[in-house]
DOBAPA-96459 format. One line per 4 residues: number of its first residue (from 1); for each residue x, y, z of C-alpha. Coordinates in nm, 2 decimals. Example, Ala and Ser with C-alpha at 12.3 -4.5 7.8 and 13.67 -1.06 7.14 Angstrom:
DOBAPA-96459
1) 1.23 -0.45 0.78; 1.37 -0.11 0.71 $
***
This chain:
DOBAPA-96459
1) 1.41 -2.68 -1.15; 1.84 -2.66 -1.19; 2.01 -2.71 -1.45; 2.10 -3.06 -1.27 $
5) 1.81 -3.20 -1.25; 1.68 -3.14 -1.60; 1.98 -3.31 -1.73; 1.91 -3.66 -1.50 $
9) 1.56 -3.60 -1.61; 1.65 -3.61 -1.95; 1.90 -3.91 -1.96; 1.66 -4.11 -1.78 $
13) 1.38 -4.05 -2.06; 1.64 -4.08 -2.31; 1.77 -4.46 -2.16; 1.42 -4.54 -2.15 $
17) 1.32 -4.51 -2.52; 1.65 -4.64 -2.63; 1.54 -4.98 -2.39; 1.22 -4.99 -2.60 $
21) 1.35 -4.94 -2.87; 1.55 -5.21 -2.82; 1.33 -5.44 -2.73; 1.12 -5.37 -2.98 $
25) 1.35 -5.45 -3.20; 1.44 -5.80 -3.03; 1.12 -5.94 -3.07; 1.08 -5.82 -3.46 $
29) 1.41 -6.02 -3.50; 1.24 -6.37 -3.38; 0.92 -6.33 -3.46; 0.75 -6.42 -3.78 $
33) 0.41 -6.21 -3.92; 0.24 -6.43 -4.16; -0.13 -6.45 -4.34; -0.39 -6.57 -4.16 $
37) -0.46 -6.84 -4.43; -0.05 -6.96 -4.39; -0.12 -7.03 -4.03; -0.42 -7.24 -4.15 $
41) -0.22 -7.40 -4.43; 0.12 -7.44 -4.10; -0.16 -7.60 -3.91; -0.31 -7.84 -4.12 $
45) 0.00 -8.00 -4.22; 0.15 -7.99 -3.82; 0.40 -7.71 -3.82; 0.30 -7.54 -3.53 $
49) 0.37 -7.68 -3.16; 0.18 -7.36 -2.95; -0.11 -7.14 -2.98; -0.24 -6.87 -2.81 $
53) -0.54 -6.66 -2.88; -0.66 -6.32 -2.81; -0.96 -6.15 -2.95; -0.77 -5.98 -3.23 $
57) -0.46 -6.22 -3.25; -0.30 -6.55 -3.28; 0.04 -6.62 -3.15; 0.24 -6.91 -3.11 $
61) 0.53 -7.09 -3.15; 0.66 -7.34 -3.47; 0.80 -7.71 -3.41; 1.10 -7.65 -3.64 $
65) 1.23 -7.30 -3.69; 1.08 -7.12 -4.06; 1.35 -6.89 -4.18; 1.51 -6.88 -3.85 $
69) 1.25 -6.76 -3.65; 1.08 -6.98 -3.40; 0.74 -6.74 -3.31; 0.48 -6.67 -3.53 $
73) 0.17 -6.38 -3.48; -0.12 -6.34 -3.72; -0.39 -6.15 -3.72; -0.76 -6.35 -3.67 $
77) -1.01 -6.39 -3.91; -1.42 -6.52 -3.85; -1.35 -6.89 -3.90; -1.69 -6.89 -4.11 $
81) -1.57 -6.66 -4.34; -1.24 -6.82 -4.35; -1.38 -7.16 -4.46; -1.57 -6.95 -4.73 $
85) -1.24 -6.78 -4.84; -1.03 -7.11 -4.83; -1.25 -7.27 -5.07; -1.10 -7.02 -5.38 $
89) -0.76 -7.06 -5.29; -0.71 -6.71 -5.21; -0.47 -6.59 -4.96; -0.60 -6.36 -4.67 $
93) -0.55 -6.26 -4.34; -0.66 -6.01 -4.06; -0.62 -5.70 -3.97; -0.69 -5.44 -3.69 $
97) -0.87 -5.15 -3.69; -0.63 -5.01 -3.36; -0.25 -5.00 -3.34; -0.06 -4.95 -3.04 $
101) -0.03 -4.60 -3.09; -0.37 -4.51 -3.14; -0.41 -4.74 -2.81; -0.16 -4.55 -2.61 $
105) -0.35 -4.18 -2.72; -0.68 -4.34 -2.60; -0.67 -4.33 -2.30; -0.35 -4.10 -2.26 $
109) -0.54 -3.81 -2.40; -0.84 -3.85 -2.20; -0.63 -3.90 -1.92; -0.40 -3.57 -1.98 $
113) -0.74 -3.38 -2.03; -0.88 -3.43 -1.74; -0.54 -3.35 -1.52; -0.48 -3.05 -1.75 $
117) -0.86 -2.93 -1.59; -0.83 -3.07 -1.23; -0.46 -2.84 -1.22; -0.62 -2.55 -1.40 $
121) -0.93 -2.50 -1.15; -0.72 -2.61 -0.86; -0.49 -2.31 -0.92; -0.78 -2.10 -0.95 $
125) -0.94 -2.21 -0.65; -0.62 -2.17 -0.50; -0.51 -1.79 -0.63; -0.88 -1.69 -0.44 $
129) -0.79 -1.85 -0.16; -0.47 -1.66 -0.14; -0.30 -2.00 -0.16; -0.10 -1.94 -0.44 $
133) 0.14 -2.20 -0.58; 0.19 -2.45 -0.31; 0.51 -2.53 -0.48; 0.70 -2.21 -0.46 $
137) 0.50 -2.11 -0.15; 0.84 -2.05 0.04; 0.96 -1.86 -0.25; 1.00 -1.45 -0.15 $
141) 0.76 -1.26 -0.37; 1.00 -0.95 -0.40; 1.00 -0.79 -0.71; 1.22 -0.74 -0.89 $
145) 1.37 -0.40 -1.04; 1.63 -0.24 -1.21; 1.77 0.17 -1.27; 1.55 0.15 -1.58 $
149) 1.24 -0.01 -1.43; 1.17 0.24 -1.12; 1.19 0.55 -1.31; 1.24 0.74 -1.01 $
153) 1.55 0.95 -0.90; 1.61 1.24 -0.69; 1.48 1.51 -0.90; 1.16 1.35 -0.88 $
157) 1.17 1.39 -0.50; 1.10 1.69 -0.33; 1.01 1.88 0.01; 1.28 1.66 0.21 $
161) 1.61 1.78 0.15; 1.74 1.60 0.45; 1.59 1.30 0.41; 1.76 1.30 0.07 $
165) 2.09 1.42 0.20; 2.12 1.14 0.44; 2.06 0.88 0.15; 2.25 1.02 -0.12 $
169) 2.56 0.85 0.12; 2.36 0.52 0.05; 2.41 0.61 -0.34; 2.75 0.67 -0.29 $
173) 2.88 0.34 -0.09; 2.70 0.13 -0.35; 2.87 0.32 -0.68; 3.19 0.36 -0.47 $
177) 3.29 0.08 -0.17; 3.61 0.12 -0.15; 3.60 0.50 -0.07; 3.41 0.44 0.23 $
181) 3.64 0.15 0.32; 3.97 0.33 0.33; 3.94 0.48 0.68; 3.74 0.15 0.86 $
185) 3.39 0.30 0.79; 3.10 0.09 0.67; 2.73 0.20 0.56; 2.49 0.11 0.78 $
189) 2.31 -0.23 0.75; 1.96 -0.10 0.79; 1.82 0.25 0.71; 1.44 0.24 0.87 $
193) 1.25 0.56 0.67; 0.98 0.68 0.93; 0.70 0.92 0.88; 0.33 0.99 0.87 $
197) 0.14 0.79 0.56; 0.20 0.98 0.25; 0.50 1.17 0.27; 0.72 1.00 0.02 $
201) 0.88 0.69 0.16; 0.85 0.42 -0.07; 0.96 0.74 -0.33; 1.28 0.80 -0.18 $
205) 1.35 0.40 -0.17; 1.27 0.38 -0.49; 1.49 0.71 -0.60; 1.78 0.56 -0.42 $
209) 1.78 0.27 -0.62; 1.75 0.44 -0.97; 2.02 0.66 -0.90; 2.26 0.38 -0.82 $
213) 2.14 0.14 -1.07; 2.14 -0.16 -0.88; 1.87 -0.45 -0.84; 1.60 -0.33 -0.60 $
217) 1.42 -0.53 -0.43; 1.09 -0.46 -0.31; 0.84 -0.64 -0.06; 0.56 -0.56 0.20 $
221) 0.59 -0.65 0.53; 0.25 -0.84 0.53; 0.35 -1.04 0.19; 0.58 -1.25 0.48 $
225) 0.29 -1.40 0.65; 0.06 -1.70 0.49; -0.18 -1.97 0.66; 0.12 -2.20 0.68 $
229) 0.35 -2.25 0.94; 0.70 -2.14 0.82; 0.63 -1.98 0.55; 0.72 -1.61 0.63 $
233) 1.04 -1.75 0.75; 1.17 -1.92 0.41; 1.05 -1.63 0.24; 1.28 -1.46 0.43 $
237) 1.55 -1.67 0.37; 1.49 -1.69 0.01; 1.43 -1.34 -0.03; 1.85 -1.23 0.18 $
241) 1.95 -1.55 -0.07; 1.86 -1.37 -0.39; 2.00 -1.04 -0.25; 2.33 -1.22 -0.25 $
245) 2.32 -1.33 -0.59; 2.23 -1.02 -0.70; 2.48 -0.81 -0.46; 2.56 -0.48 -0.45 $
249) 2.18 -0.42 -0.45; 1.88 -0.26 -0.23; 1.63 -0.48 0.00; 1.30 -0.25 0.07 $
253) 1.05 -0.33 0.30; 0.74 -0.15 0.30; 0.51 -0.14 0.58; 0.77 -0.30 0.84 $
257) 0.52 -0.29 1.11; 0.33 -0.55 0.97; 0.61 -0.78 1.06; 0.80 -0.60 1.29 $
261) 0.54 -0.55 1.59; 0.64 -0.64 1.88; 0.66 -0.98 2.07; 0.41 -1.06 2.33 $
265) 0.50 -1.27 2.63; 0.19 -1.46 2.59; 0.33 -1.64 2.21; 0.29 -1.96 2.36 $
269) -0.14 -1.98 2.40; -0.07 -1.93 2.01; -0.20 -1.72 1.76; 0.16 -1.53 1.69 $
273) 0.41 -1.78 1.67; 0.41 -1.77 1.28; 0.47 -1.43 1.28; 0.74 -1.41 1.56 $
277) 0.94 -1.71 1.42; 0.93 -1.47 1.05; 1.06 -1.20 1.26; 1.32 -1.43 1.49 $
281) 1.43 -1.53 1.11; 1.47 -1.16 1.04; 1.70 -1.04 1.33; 1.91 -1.37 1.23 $
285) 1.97 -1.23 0.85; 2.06 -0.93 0.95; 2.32 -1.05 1.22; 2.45 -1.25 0.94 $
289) 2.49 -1.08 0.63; 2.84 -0.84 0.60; 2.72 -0.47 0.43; 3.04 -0.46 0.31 $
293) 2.90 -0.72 0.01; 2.69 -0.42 -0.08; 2.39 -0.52 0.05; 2.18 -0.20 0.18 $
297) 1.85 -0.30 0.37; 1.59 -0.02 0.36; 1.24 -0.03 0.50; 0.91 0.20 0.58 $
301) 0.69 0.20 0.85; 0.41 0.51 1.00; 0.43 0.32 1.32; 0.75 0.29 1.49 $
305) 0.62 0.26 1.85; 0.47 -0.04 1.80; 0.85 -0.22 1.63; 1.06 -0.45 1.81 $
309) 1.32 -0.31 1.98; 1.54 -0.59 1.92; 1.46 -0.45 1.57; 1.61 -0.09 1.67 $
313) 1.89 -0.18 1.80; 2.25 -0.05 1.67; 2.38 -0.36 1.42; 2.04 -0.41 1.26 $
317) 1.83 -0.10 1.18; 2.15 0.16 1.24; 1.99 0.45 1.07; 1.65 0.62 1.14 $
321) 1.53 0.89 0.88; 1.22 1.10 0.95; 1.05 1.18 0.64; 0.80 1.41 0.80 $
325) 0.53 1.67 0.65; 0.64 1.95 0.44; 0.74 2.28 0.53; 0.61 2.60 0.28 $
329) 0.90 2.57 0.08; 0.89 2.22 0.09; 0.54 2.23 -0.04; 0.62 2.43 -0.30 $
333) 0.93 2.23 -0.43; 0.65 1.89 -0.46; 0.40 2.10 -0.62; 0.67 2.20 -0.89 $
337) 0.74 1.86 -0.96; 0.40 1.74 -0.98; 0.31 2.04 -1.20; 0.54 1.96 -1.50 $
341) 0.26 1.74 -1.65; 0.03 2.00 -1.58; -0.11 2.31 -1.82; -0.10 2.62 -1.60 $
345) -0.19 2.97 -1.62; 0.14 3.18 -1.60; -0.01 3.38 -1.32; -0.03 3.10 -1.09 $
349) 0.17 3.15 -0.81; 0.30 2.83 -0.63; 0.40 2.99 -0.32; 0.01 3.11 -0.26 $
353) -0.10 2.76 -0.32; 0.17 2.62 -0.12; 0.04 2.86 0.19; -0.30 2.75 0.14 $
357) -0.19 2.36 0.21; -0.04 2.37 0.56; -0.03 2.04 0.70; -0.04 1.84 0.34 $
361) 0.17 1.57 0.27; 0.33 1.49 -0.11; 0.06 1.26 -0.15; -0.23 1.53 -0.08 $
365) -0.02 1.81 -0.29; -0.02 1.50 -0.58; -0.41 1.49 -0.52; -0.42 1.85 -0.51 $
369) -0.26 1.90 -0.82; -0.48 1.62 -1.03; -0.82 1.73 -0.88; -0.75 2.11 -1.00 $
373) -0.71 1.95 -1.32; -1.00 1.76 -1.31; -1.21 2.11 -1.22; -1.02 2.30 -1.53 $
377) -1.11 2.02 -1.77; -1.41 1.97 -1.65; -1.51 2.38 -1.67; -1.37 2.34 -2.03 $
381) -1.09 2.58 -1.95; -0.77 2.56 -2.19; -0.54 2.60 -1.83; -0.54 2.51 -1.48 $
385) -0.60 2.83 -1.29; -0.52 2.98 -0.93; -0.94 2.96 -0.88; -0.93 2.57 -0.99 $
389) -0.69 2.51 -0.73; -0.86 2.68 -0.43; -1.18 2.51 -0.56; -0.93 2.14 -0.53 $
393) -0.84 2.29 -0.18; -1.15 2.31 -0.06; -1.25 2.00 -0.19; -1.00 1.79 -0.02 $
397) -1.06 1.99 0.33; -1.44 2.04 0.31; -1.53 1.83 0.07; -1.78 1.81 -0.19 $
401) -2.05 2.07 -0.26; -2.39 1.97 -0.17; -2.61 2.20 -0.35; -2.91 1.96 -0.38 $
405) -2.95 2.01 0.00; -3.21 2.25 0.06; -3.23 2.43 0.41; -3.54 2.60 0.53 $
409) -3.50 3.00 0.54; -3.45 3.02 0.95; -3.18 2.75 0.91; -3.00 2.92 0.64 $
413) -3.00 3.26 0.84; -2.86 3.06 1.16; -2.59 2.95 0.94; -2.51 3.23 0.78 $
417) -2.50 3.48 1.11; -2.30 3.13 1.30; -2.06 3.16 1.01; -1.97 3.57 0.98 $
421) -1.94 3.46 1.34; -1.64 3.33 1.31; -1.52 3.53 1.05; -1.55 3.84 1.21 $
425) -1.39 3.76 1.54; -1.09 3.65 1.34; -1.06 3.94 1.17; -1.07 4.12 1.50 $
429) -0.75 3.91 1.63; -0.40 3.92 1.59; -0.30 3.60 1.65; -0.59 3.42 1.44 $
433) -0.52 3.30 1.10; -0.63 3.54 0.82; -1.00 3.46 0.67; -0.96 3.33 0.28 $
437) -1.33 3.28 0.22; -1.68 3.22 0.45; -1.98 2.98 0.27; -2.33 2.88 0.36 $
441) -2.30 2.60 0.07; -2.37 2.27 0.25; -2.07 2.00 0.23; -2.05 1.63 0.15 $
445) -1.92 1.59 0.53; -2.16 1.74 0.68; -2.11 2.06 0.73; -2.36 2.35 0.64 $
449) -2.14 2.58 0.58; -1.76 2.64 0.65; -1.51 2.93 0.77; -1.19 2.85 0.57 $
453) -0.86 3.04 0.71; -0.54 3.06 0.56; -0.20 3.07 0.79; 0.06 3.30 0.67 $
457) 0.34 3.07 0.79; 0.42 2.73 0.94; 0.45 2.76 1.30; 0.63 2.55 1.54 $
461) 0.49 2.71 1.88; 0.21 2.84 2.00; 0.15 3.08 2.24; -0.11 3.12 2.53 $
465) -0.26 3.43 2.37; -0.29 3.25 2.05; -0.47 2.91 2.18; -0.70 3.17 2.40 $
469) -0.79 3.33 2.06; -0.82 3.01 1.85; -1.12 2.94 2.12; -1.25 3.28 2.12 $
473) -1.29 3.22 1.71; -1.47 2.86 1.71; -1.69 3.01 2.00; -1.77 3.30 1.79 $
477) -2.04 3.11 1.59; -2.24 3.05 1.90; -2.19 3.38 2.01; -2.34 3.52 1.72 $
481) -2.63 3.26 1.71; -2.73 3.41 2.10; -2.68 3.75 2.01; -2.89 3.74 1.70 $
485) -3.13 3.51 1.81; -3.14 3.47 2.20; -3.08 3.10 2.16; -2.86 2.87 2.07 $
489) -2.83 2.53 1.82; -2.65 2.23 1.78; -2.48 2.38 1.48; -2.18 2.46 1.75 $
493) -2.08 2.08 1.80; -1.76 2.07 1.63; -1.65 2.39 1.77; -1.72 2.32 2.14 $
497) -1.58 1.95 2.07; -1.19 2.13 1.94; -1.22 2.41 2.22; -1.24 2.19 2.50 $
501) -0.95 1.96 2.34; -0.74 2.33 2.39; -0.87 2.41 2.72; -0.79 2.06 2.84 $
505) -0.45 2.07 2.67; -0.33 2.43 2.79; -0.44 2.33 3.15; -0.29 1.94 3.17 $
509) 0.00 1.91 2.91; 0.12 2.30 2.88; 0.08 2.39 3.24; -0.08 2.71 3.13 $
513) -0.30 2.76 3.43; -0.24 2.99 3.68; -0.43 2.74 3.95; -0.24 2.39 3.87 $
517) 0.05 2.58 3.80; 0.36 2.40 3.58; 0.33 2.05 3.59; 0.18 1.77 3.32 $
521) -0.10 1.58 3.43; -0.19 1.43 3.12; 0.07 1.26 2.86; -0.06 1.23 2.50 $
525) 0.10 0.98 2.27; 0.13 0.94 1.89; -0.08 0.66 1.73; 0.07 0.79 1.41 $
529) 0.41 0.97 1.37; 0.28 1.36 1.32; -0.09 1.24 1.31; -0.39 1.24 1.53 $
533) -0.23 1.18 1.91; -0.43 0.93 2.09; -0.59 0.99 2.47; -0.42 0.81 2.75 $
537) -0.69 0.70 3.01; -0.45 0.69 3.29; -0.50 0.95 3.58; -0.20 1.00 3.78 $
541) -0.38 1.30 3.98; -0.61 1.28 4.30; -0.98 1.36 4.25; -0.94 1.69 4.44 $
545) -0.64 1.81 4.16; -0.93 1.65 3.88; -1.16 1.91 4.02; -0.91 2.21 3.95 $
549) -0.87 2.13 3.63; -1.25 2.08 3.57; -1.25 2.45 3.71; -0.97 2.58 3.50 $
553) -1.10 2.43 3.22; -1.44 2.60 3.24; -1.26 2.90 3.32; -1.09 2.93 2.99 $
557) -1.37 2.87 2.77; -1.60 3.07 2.96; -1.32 3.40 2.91; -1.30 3.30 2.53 $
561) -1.69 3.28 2.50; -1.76 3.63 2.71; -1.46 3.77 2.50; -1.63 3.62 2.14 $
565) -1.99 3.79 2.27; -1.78 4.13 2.34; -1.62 4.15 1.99; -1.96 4.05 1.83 $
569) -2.15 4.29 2.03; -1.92 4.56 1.92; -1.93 4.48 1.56; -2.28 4.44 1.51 $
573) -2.36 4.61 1.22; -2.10 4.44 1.04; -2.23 4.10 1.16; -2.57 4.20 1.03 $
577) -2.45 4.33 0.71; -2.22 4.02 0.64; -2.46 3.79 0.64; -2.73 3.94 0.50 $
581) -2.44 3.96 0.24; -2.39 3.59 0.24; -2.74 3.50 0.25; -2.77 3.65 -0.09 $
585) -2.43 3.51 -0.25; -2.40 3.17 -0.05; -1.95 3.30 -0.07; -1.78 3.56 0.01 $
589) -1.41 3.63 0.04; -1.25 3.93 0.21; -1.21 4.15 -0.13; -1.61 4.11 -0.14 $
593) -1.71 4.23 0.23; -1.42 4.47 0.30; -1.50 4.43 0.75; -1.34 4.04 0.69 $
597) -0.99 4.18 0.64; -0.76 4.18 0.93; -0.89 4.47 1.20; -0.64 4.37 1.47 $
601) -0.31 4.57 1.50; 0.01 4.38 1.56; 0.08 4.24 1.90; 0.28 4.42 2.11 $
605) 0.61 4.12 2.28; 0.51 4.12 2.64; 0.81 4.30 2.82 $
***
């Protein structure tokens, strides 16, 4: 409610009790209260011309004004008792037990009782119901915050220096305009952060704000859409009104894909119309506000194939910054700034933990960080060591240890021999990742044991020789299982599931087969920026070029699998010893069986 209206609401109660009051008045003016037995007495000698009676009262009117008033009311007494009370020449009248106020409060308390409950468990029912308050239902729910309320700036983000580079020009058009005017150049009007979940999005929004110091406003995408019609839309409306107001100042929308997506042509069997007309109102605001006000739209989203490209275009969302995964040194910057709350040993090196995480995001180094702390404290250690953090790696990767499970003696030495498996033939290969640590403890994911291998580097390509010995190391475990036991299990599931992914992929997307030569039959595309790629079902490829691949397919994991039997065969003895070895400790790392350091020389560059 304005200002405006309270004020007409308030003269208008105001002119009401003054009209009472003067009417009130009025009628005390020409109105006589007298005794009960004086009306009696007015009556008997024919004084009064009118009566009229009520269960409590008497009122009526006089033939000749008394003292210049012309009414009369009086309060009624039992006419038995009266007669009783008239024979001592007393005076008495009535009186009653309920005055107008008390009247008023008995039935307006009772009254504002029950609305104050009806309104109290409607809003309940209603807050459940994800109704909210129907009155400010078009309202935008953005909060709200200020430099001092995120908390956040720059030196609290880490591992994306460009990312940060890009919007530190933000920061500077918003503390300084009129620099940027000078030569005709304008920030952009939208700044859309893309990236896989986790990597610090809503972070570096938030940063941005609290190093300029201007109102932030921040709302997700799905907060737009209710059960009513039109909703989304005034909330949008609302929410580019306040960012006026409020102006210079940040707009952030998280989760943008959530009303973004883009338009169907089938809208009109319904179904989407509420959330295209939020979006329609959407490309309007931003075709209609000027960023030269100061007004700097930013927004989040881990699915940008699925936006509307009228959303994309230049003039709305300008700017796209990828806030992708980490590199090493990246890593190592985010766990820095998550360690500061941290108690360390001094001989914990980030750059070894920062290797051991390739692939992690600033969310999963954050996790990283708080589960080794959770190991420390709960081993009662004064400081977080380098062992509490392998412990959080393999946690997070393997999960849980299952020691409860119990395995019967021949399943434990299948494991074991599947396991040094692997471990051996990576130790044999150049191109496979070093081996950190090999266990038969089983694993809340279901695994019976794991193979855990640490990449010296991050790496951008991949050769043919190093995919062909990736499969030769997941094969391995089989391998070893024949070899030992002339048979194999279904322990090898996994492994043949990811080497028939490579096989597939070096034949149809890599052209690395000799028989279908360099062409891509199969096109894989993102579901999630940088995350797992989703399989395309289309076949552009005749059933005659389907059976080459089958062939070349087979071909390549057959090679890796007769190349995994060779290298086991070979080192026997050390396959034997290993896991006789781990049967007895259940872990064993490299510094314990001396054979699971790197045997392979260094690749000779083919010439």
């Amino acid at each position: 409610m304005d200002k405006k209206q309270k004020f007409s609401l308030g003269y208008a109660l105001f002119a009401f009790a003054l009209l009472f009051a003067v009417q009130s008045w009025m009628a005390v003016r020409s109105t006589a209260v007298i005794e009960y037995s004086q009306f009696l007495s007015y009556l008997e000698d024919g004084r009064i011309s009118s009566v009229t009676v009520t269960e409590t009262q008497i009122i009526g009117t006089f033939k000749d004004p008394i003292d210049g008033k012309t009414d009369f009311v009086t309060t009624r007494v039992d006419p038995g008792f009266a007669d009783e009370l008239a024979e001592y020449d007393v005076p008495f009248t009535g009186a009653r037990d309920e005055t107008w106020l008390t009247t008023i409060l008995s039935w307006v308390i009772p009254t504002a009782l029950f609305l104050g409950i009806w309104l109290f468990l409607f809003r309940r029912i209603a807050d459940r119901q994800g109704m909210g308050g129907l009155i400010n239902i078009g309202k935008s729910k953005a909060k709200v915050y200020v430099e001092r309320d995120t908390g956040v700036t720059f030196d609290d983000v880490a591992g994306v220096d460009e990312a940060k580079a890009e919007l530190q020009e933000v920061v500077s058009f918003l503390n300084d305009r009129s620099r940027y005017g000078r030569l005709g150049a304008r920030i952009p009007k939208g700044i859309l952060l893309v990236g896989p979940p986790g990597t610090g999005k809503t972070l570096l929004a938030r940063a941005i704000a609290g190093e300029a110091g201007v109102p932030f406003f921040s709302i997700s995408g799905s907060e737009f859409v209710e059960m009513f019609v039109g909703v989304g839309a005034a909330r949008v409306r609302d929410l580019f009104e306040q960012a006026r107001q409020a102006a210079p100042c940040i707009i952030f929308i998280d989760e943008l894909d959530a009303l973004g997506r883009a338009r169907s042509g089938f809208s009109g069997l319904g179904g989407n119309d509420e959330k295209e007309q939020t979006l329609n109102q959407l490309l309007s605001e931003l075709d209609g506000f000027d960023p030269a006000v100061g007004i700097v739209l930013l927004a989040a989203t881990n699915r940008p194939e699925i936006l509307d490209p009228a959303l994309l275009r230049s003039g709305r969302f300008d700017r796209q910054i990828v806030v992708d995964r980490p590199e090493k040194k990246g890593r190592e910057q985010i766990l820095k700034v998550h360690m500061r709350k941290v108690k360390a040993d001094p001989d914990v090196s980030l750059e070894e933990i920062a290797g051991l995480t390739t692939g992690f995001t600033g969310a999963d180094l954050a996790n990283l960080v708080n589960e080794a702390a959770i190991i420390a404290t709960r081993r009662g250690a004064e400081r977080v060591s380098t062992d509490d953090f392998t412990a959080a790696v393999e946690r997070i990767v393997a999960g849980t240890e299952r020691k409860t499970r119990i395995m019967n003696p021949d399943e434990r030495a299948r494991v074991a021999y599947h396991e040094m498996g692997h471990a051996l033939a990576a130790a044999s290969l150049h191109g496979a990742d070093p081996v950190q640590k090999v266990s038969i403890i089983p694993r809340s994911i279901g695994a019976l044991g794991y193979t855990m291998q640490r990449p010296t580097e991050d790496r951008f390509l991949i050769t043919r020789d190093e995919l062909e010995e990736r499969m030769v190391v997941l094969l391995a475990g089989r391998a070893a299982e024949e070899i030992v036991f002339g048979e194999i299990s279904t322990g090898a599931a996994d492994d043949l599931a990811k080497v028939t992914d490579i096989a597939r992929e070096c034949v149809t997307r890599y052209g690395m087969s000799d028989t279908i030569s360099h062409v891509v039959l199969e096109e894989k595309r993102l579901r999630y920026l940088g995350d797992r790629e989703l399989q395309t079902q289309q076949r552009d490829y005749s059933e005659e070029t389907a059976r080459e691949v089958d062939l070349a397919v087979r071909g390549l994991v057959d090679s890796a699998y007769d190349r995994a039997k060779a290298i086991l065969t070979e080192r026997k003895s050390d396959l034997e010893t290993g896991a006789r070895l781990l049967l007895e400790r259940e872990t064993l790392t490299p510094e314990d069986f001396p054979p699971l350091q790197r045997q392979a020389p260094a690749r000779k560059d083919r010439g």
